[in-house]
N, C-alpha and C positions, 0 to 999 in steps of 0.2 A: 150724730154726725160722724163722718168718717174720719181717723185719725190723717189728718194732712201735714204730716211732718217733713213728706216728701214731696211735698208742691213743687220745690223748687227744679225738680228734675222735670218737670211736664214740658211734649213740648207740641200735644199738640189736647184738644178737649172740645168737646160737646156741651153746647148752649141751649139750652130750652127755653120759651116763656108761654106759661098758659094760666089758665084760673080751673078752678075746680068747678066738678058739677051741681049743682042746684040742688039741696042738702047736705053734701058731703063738708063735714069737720073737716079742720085744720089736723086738730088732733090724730084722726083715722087717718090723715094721711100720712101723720108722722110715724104712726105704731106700723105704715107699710114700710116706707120708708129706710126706719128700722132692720125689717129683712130683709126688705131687699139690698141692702150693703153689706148685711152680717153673712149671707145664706146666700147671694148671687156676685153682686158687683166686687167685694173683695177676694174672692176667687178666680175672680179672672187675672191671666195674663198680660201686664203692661197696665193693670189699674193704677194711676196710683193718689186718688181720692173724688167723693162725692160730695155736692154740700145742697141743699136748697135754703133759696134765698124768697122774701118776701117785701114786695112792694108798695105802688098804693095801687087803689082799687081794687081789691082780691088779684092781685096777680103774683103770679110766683114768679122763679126761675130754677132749672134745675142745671145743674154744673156738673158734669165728670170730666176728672182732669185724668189722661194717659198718656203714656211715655212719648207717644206718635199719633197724629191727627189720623192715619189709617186706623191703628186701634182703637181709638176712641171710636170712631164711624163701628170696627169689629165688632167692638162688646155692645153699641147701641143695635147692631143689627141681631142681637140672640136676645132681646127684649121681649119681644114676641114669642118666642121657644121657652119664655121661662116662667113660671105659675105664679112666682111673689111678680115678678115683675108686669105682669098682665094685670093684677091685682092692682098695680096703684098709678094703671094704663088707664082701666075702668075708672076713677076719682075724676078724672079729667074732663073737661068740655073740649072737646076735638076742635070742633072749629076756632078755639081761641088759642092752639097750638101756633108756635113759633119756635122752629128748630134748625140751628146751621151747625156747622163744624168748622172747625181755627185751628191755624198754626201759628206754634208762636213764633215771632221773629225775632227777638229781643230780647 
């Protein structure tokens, strides 16, 4: 998990909720997971942390919190442009995706 000591500064983040594909570990998700925070997402500009969260019924949620709800939307739109990140795009059941963007007011 990503060091969120900076939470407190977010003011705006990206919300997912999906479940994984039909074989796919918890575990394999996590060992992506891994790089992709280590090797993508903390590298970006205005990151400032990642967490995934787990529910009931195989469902997850993923969380990145950045400085500005445009950023967040930024760094989720270069998802796609990056190899660890496409990698734990694939784990996913598409159609059980559920993803919006927030600002914080408060």
């Amino acid at each position: 998990m990503t060091n969120l000591q900076n939470i407190g500064q977010f003011a705006g983040m990206e919300f997912a909720t999906f479940k994984l594909k039909d074989g796919v570990s918890e575990d394999k998700m996590l060992e992506i997971i891994k790089k992709v925070d280590e090797q993508f997402l903390q590298k970006e500009e205005g990151f400032l942390g990642h967490s995934t969260l787990k529910g009931e019924n195989g469902v997850y949620a993923d969380v990145a919190f950045a400085t500005t709800q445009e950023k967040a939307q930024e760094i989720c739109g270069k998802w796609m442009e990056n190899e660890l990140a496409l990698q734990y795009v694939e784990l996913i059941d598409e159609p059980s995706v559920n993803m919006s963007f927030w600002s914080r007011i408060k």
